[in-house]
ROSE-4610 file (N, C-alpha, C; in Angstrom, 1 decimal, always signed):
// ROSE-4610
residu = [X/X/X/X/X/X/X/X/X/X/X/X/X/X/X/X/X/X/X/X/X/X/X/X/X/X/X/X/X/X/X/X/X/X/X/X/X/X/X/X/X/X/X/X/X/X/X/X/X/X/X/X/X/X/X/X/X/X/X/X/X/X/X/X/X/X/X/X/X/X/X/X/X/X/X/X/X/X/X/X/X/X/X/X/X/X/X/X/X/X/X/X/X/X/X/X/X/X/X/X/X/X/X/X/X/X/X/X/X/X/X/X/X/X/X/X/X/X/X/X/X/X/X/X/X/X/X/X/X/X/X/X/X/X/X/X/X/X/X/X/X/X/X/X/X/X/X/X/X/X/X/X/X/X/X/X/X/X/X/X/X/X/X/X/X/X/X/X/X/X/X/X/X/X/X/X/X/X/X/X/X/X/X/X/X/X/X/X/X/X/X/X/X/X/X/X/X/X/X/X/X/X/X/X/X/X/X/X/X/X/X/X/X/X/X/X/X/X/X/X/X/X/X/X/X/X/X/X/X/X/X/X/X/X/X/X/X/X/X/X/X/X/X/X/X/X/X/X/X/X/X/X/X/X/X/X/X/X/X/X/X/X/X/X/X/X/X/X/X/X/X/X/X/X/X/X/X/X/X/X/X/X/X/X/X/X/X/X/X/X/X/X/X/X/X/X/X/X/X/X/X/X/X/X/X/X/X/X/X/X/X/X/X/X/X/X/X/X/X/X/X/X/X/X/X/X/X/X/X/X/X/X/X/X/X/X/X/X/X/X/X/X/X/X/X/X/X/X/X/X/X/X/X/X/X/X/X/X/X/X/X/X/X/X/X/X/X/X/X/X/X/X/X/X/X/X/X/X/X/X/X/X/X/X/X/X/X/X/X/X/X/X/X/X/X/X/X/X/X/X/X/X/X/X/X/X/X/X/X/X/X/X/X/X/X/X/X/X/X/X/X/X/X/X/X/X/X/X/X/X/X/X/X/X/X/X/X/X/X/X/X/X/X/X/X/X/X/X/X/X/X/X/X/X/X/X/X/X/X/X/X/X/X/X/X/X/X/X/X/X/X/X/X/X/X/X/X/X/X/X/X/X/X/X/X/X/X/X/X/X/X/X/X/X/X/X/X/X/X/X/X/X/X/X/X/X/X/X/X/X/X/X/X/X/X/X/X/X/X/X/X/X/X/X/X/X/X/X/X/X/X/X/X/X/X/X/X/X/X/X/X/X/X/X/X/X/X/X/X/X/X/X/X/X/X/X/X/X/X/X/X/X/X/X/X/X/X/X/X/X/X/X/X/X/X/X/X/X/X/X/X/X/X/X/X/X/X/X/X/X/X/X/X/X/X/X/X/X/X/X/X/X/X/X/X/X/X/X/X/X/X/X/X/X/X/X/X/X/X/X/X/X/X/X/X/X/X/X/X/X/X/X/X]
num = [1/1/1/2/2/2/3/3/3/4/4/4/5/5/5/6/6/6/7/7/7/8/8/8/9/9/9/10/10/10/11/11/11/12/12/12/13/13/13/14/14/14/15/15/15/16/16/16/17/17/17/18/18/18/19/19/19/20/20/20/21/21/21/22/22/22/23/23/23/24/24/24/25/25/25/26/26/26/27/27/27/28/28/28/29/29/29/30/30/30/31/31/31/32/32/32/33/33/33/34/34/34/35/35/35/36/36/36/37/37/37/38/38/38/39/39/39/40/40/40/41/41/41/42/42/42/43/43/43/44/44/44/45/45/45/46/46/46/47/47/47/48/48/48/49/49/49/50/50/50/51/51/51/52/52/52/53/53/53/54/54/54/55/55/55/56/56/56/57/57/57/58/58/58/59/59/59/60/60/60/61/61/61/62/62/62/63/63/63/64/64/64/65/65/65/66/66/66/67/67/67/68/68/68/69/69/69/70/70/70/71/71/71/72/72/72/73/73/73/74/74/74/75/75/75/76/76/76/77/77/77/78/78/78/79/79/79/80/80/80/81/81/81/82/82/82/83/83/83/84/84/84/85/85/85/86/86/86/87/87/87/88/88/88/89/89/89/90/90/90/91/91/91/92/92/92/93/93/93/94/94/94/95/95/95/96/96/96/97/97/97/98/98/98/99/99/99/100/100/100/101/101/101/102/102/102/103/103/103/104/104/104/105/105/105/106/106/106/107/107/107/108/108/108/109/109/109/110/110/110/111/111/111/112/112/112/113/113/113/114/114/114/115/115/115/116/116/116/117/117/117/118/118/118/119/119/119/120/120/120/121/121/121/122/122/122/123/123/123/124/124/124/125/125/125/126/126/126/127/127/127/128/128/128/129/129/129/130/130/130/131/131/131/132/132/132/133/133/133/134/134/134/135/135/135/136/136/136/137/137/137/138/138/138/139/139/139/140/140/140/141/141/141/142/142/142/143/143/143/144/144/144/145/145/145/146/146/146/147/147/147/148/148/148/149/149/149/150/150/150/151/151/151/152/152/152/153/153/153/154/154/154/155/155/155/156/156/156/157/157/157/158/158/158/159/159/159/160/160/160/161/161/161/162/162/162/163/163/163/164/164/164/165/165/165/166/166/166/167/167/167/168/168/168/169/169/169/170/170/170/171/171/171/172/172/172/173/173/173/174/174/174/175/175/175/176/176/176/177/177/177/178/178/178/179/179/179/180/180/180/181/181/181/182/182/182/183/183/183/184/184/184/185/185/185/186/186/186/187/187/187/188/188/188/189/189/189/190/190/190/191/191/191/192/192/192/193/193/193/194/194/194/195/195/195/196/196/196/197/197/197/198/198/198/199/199/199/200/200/200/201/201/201/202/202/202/203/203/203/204/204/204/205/205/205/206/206/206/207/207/207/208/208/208/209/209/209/210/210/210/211/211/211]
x = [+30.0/+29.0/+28.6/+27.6/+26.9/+25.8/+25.0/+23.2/+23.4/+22.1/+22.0/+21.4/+22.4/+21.8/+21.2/+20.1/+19.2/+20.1/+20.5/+20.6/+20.4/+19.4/+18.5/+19.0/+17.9/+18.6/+17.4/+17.1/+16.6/+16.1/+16.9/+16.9/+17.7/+17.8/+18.7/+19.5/+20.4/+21.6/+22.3/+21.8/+22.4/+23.8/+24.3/+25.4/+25.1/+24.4/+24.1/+25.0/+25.8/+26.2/+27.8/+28.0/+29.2/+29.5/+28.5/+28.6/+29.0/+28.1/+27.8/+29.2/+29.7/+31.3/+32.4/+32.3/+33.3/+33.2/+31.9/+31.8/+32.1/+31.8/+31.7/+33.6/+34.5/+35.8/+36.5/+36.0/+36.1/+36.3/+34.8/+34.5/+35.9/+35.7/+36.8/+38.1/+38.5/+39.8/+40.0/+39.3/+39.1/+38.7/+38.8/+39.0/+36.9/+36.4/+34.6/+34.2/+34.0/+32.9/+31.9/+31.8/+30.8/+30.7/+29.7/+28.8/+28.2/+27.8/+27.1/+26.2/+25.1/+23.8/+23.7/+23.2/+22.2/+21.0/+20.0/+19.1/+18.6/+17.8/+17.1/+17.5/+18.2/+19.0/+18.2/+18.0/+17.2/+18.4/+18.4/+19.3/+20.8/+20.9/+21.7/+22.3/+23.9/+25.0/+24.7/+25.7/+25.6/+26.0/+26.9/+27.3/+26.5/+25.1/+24.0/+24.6/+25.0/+25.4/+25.3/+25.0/+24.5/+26.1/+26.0/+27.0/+27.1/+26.1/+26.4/+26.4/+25.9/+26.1/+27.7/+28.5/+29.5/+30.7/+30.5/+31.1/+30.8/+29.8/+30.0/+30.2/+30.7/+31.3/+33.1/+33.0/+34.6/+35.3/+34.6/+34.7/+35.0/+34.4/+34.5/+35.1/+36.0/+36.2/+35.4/+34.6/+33.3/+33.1/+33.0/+32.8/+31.2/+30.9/+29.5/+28.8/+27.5/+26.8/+25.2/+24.7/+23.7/+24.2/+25.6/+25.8/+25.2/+25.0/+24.6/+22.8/+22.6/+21.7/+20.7/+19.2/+18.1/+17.5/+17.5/+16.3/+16.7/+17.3/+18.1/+17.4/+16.6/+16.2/+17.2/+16.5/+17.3/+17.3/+15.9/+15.2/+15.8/+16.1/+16.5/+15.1/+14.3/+13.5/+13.0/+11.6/+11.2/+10.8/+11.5/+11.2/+10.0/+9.4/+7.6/+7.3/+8.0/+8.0/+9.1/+10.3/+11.3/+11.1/+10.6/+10.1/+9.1/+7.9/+6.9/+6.9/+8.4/+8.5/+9.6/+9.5/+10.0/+8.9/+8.0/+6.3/+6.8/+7.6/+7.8/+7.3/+7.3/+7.0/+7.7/+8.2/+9.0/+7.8/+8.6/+8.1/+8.3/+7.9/+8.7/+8.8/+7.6/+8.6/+9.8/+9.9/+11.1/+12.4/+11.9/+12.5/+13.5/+12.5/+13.1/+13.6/+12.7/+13.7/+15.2/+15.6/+16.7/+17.6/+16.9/+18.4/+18.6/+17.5/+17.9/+19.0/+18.6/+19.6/+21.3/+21.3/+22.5/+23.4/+22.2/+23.0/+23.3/+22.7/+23.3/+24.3/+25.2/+26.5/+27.9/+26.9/+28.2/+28.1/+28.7/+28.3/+27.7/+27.8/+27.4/+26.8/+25.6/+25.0/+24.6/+25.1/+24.6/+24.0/+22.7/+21.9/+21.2/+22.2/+22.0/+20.4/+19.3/+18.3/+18.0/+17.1/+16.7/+16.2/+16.4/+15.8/+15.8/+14.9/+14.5/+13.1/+12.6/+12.0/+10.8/+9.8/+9.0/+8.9/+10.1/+10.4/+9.8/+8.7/+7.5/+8.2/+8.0/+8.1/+7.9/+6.5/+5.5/+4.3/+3.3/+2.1/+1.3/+1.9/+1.3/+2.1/+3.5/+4.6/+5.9/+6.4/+7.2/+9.1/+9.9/+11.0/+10.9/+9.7/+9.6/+9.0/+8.5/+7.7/+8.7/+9.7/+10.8/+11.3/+11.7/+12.3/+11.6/+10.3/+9.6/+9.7/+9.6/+9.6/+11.2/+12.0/+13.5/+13.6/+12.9/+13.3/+14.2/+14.8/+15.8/+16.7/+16.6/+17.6/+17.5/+18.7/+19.8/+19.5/+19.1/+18.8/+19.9/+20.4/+21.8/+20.6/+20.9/+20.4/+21.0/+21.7/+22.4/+21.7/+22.1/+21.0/+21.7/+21.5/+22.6/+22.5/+23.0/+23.7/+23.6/+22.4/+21.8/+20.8/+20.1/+19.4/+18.2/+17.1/+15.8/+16.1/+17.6/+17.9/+17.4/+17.3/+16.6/+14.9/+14.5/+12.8/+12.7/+13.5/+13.6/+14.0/+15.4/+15.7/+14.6/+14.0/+13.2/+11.5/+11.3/+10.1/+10.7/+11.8/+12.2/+12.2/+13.1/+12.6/+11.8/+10.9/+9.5/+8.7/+9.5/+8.6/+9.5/+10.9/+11.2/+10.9/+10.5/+9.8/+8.4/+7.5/+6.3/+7.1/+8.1/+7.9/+8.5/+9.3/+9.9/+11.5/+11.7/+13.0/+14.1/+14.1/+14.3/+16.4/+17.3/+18.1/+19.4/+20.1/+21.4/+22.4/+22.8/+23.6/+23.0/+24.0/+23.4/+24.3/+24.3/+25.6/+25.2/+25.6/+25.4/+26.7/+26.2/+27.1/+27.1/+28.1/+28.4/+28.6/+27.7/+28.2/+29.4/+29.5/+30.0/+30.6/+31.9/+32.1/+32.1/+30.8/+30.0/+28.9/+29.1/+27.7/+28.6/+29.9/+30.5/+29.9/+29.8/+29.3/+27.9/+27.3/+25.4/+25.7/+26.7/+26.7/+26.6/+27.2/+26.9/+25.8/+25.0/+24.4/+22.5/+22.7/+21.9/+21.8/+23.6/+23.5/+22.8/+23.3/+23.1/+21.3/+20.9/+19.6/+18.5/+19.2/+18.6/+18.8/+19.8/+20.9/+19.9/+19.1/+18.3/+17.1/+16.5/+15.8/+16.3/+17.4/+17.7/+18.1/+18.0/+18.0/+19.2/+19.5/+20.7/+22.1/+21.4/+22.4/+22.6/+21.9/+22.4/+23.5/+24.3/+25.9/+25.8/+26.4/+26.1/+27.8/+27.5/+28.9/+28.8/+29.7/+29.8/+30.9/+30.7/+31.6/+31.7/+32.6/+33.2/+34.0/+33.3/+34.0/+34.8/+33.2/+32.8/+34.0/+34.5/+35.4/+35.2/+36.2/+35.7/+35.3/+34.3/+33.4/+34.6/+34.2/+35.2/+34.3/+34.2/+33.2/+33.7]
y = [-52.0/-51.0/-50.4/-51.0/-49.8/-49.7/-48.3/-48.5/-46.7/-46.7/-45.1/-44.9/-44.0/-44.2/-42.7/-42.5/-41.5/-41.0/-40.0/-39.8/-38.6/-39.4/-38.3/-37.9/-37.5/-37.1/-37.0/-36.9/-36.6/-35.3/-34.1/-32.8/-31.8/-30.5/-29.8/-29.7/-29.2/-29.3/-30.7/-31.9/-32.8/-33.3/-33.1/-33.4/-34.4/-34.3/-34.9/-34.5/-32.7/-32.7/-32.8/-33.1/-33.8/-35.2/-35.8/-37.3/-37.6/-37.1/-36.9/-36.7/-35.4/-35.0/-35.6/-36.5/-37.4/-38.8/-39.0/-40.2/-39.7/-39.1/-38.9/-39.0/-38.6/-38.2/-39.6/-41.0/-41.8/-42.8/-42.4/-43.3/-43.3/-41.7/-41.6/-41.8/-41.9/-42.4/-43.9/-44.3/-46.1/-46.1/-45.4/-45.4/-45.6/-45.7/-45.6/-44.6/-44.9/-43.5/-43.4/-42.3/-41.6/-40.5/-40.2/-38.6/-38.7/-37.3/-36.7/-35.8/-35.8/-34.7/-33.7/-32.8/-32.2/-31.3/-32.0/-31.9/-31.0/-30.6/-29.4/-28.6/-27.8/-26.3/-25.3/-24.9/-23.2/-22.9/-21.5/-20.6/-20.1/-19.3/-18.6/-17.4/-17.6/-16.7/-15.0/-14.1/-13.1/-13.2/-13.5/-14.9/-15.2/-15.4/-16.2/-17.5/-18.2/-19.3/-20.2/-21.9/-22.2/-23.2/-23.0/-24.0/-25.2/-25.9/-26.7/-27.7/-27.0/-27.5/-26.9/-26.1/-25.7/-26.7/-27.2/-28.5/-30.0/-29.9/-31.3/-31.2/-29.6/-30.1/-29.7/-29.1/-29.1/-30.6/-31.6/-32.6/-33.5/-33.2/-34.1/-33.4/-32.4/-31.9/-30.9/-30.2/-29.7/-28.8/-28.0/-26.3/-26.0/-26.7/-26.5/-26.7/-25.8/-26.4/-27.1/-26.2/-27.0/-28.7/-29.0/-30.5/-31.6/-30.9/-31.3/-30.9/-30.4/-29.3/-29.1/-29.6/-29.0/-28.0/-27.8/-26.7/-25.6/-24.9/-24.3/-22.9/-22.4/-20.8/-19.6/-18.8/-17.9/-18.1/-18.2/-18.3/-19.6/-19.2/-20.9/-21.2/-22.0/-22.2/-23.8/-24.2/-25.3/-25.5/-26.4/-26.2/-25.8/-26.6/-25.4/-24.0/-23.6/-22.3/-21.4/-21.8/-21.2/-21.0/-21.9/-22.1/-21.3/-21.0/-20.5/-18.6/-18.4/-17.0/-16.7/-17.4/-16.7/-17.5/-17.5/-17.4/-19.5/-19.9/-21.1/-22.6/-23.9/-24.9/-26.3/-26.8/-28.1/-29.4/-29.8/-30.4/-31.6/-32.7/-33.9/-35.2/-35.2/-36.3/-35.7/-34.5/-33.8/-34.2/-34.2/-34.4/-35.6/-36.1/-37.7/-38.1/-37.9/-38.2/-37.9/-36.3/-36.0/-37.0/-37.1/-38.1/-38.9/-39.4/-40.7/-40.8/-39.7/-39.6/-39.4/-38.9/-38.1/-39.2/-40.0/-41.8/-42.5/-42.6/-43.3/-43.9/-42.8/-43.0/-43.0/-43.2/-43.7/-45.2/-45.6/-46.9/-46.6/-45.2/-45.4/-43.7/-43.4/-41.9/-41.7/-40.6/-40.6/-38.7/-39.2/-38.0/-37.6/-36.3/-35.6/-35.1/-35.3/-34.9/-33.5/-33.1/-31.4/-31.4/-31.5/-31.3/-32.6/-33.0/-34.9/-35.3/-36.4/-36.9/-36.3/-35.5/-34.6/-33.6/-32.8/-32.2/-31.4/-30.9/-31.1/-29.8/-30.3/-30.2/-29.1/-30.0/-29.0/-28.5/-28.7/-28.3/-29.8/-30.8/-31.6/-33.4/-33.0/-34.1/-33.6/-34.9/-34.7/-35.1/-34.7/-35.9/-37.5/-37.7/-39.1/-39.7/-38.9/-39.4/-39.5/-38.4/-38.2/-39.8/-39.7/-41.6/-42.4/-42.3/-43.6/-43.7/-42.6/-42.7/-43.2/-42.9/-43.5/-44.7/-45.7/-47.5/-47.9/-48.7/-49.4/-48.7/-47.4/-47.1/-47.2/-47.4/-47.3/-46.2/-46.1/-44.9/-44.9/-44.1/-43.6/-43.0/-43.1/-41.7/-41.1/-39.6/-39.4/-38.3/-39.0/-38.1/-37.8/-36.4/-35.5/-35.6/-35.6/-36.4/-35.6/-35.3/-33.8/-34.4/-33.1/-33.7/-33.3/-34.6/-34.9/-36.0/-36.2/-37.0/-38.4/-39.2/-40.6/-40.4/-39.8/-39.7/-38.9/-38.0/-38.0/-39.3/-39.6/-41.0/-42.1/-42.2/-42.9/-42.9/-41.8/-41.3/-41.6/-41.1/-41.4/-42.8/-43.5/-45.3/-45.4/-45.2/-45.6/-45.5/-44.0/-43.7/-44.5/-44.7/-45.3/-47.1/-47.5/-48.8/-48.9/-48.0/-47.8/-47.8/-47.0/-46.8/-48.2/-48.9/-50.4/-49.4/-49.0/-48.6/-48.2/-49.4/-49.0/-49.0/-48.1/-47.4/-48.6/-48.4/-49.3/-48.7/-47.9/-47.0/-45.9/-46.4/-45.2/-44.4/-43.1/-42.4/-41.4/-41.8/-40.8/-40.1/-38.6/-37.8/-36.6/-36.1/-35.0/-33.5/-32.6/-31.3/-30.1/-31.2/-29.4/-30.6/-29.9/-30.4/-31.0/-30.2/-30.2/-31.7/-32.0/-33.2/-34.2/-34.3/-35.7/-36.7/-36.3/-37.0/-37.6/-36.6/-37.5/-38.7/-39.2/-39.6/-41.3/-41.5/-42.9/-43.2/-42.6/-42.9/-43.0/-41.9/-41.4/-43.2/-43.3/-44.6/-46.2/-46.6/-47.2/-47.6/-46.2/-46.3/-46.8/-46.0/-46.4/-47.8/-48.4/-49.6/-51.1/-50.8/-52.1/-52.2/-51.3/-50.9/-51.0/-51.4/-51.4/-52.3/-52.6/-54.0/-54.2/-55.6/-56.4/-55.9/-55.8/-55.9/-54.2/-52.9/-51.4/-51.9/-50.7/-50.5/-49.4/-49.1/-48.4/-47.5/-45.9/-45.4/-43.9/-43.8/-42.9/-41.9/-41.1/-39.4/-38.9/-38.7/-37.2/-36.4/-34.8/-34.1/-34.0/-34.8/-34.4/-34.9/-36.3/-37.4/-37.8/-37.7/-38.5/-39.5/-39.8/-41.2/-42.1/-43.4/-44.6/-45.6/-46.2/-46.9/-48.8]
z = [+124.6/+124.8/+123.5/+123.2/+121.8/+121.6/+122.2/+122.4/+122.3/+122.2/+122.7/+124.6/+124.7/+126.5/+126.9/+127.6/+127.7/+129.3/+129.7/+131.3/+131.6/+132.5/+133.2/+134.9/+135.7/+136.9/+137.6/+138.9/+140.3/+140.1/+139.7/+139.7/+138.7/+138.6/+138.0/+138.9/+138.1/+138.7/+139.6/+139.5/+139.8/+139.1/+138.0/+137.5/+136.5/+135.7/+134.3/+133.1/+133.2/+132.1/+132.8/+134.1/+134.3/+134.1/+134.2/+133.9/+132.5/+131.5/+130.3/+129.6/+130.0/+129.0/+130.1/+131.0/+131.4/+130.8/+130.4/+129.7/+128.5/+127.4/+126.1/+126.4/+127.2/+127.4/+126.9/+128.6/+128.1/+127.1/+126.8/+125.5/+124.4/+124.1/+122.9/+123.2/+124.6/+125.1/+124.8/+124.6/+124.3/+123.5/+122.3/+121.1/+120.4/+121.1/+120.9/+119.8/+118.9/+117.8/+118.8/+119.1/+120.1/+120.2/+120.6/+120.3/+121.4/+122.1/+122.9/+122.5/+122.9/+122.8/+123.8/+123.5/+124.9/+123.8/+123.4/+122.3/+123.1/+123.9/+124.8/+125.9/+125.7/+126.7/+126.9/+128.0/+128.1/+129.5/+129.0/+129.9/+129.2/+128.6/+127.6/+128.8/+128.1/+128.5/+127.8/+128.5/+127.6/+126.3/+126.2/+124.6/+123.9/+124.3/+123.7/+123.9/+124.4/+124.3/+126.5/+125.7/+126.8/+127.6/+128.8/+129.2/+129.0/+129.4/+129.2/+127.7/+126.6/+125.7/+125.2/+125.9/+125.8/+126.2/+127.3/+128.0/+127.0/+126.9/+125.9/+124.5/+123.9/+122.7/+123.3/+124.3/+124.6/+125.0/+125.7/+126.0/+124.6/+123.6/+122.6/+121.1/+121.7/+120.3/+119.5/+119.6/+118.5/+118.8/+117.8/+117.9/+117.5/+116.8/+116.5/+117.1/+117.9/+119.0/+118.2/+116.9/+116.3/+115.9/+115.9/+115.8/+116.9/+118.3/+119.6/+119.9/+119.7/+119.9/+119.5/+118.9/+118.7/+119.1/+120.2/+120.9/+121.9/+121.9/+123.1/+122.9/+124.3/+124.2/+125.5/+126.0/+126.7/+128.0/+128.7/+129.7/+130.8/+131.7/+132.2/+133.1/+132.7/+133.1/+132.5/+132.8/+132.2/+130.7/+129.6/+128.6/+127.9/+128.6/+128.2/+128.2/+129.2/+130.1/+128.5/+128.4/+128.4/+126.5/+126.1/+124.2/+124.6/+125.2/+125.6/+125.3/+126.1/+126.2/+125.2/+124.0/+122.9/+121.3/+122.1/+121.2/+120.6/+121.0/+120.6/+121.6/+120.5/+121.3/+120.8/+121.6/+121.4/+120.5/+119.4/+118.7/+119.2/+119.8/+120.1/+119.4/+118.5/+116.9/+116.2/+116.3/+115.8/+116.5/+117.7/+118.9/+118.4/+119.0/+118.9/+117.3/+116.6/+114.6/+114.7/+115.6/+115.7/+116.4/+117.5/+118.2/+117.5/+116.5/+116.2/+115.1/+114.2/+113.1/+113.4/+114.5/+115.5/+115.4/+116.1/+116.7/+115.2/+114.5/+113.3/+112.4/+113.4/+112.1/+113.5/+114.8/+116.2/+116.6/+117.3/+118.1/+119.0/+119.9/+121.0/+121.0/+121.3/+121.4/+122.9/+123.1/+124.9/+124.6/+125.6/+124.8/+126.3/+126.8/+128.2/+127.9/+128.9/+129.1/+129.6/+130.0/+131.1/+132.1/+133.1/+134.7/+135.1/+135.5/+135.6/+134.6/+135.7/+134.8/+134.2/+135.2/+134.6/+134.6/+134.2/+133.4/+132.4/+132.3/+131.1/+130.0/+128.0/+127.2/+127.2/+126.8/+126.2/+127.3/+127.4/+128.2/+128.4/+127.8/+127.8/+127.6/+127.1/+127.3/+128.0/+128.9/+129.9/+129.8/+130.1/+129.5/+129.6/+130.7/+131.0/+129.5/+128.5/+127.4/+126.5/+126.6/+125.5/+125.7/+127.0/+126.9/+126.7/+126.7/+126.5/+124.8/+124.1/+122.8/+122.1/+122.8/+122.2/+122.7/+121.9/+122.1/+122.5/+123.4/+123.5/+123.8/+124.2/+125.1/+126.5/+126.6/+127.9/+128.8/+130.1/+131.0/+132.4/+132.2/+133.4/+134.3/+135.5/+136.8/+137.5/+137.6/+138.1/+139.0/+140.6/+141.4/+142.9/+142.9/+143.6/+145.2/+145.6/+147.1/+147.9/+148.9/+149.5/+150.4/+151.4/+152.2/+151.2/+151.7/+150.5/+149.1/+149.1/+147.7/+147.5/+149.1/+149.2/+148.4/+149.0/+148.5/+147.2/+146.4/+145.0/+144.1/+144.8/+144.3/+143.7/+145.2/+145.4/+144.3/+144.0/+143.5/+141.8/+141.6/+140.4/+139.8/+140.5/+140.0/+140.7/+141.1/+140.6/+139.6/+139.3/+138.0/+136.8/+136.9/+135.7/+135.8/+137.0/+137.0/+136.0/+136.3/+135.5/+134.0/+133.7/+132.5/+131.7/+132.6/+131.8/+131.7/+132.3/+131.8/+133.2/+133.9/+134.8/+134.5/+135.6/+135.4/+134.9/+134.0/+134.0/+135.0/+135.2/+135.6/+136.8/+138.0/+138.9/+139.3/+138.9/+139.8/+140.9/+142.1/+143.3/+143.5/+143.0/+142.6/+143.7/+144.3/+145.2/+144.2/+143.9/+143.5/+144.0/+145.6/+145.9/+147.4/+147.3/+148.8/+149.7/+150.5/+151.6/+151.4/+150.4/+149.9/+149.7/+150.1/+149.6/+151.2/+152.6/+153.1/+152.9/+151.9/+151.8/+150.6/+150.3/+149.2/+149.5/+150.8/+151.3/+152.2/+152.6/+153.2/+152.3/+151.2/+150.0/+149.0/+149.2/+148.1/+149.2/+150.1/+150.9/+151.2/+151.3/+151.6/+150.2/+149.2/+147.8/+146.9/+147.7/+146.9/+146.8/+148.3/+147.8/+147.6/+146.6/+146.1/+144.1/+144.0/+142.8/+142.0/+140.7/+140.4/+140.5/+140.1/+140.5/+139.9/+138.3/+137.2/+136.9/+137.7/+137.7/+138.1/+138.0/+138.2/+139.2/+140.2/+141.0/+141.0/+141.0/+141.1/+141.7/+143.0/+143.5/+143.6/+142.9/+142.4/+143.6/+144.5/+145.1/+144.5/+144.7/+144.5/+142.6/+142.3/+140.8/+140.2/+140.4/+139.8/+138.8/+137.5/+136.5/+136.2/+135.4/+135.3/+134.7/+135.0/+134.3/+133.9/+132.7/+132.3/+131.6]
């Protein structure tokens, strides 16, 4: 495995930056040069500081959060919204130049996304554009195992059909307990709808990834 892989999600809060620092875990456990991103954060601690960009440099060693990190504001809200109310706006060539340089010097770059797919930036570009502009990556989906998750699922590869990027990796992930039973019936219903060669992987109770 050595590409840069984009993973996105169904929703917030679906478990993207659990996937994310159990893989980056992996990787380096199998000895992989690899890095993790989470290039866009909104929603800051009293700390000033964001979780989950906190988890994936704890996951991987790293104390520096600008090493992971382009864009992170206070507000947890939509990145449009959240750059917005601190007079700012996401630059998305910037955007993207960054991952790329990030990935340069790893075999393998996995670069956590924000919300799902549309997600919108700016006022006018979506995360679904962010991915279209990083070539040749790799797209994980990790989509949270709940009542309504079939027809998010659902709506989402579709949209990553349109985009040509449809998912390598699917993980139907339980957040919390109570959702480990939607997690077979969520995958089951979405399974043959998906191409051959995804990899299909189901987390209870927020299990570490194995790759």
């Amino acid at each position: 495995m050595g590409c840069n892989v984009f993973i996105t999600a169904t929703d917030t809060e679906a478990g993207k930056t659990w996937v994310t620092a159990s893989a980056i875990r992996a990787l380096l456990q199998q000895g992989v040069h690899a890095r993790a991103l989470k290039p866009v954060a909104c929603g800051l601690n009293e700390a000033g500081k964001n979780e989950d960009i906190e988890r994936l440099l704890a996951a991987q060693g790293s104390g520096n959060a600008n090493d992971i990190n382009l864009y992170r504001y206070a507000l947890p809200a939509a990145p449009s919204q959240a750059a917005a109310a601190e007079g700012q706006r996401i630059d998305t060539d910037r955007l993207v130049q960054w991952c790329h340089r990030q990935s340069e010097d790893v075999h393998t770059c996995l670069i956590e996304g924000v919300g799902g797919l549309m997600t919108p930036l700016t006022d006018s570009l979506f995360v679904s554009d962010w991915i279209e502009a990083m070539e040749g990556c790799e797209v994980w989906l990790v989509i949270a195992c709940k009542l309504g998750a079939i027809n998010q699922a659902m709506l989402t590869l579709e949209k990553l059909k349109q985009m040509g990027c449809s998912p390598a990796r699917m993980f139907f992930n339980a957040t919390a307990i109570e959702q480990n039973a939607w997690i077979k019936p969520v995958a089951d219903a979405v399974a043959p709808f998906v191409e051959d060669d995804c990899h299909i992987i189901r987390l209870q109770n927020m299990e570490p990834v194995t790759l």
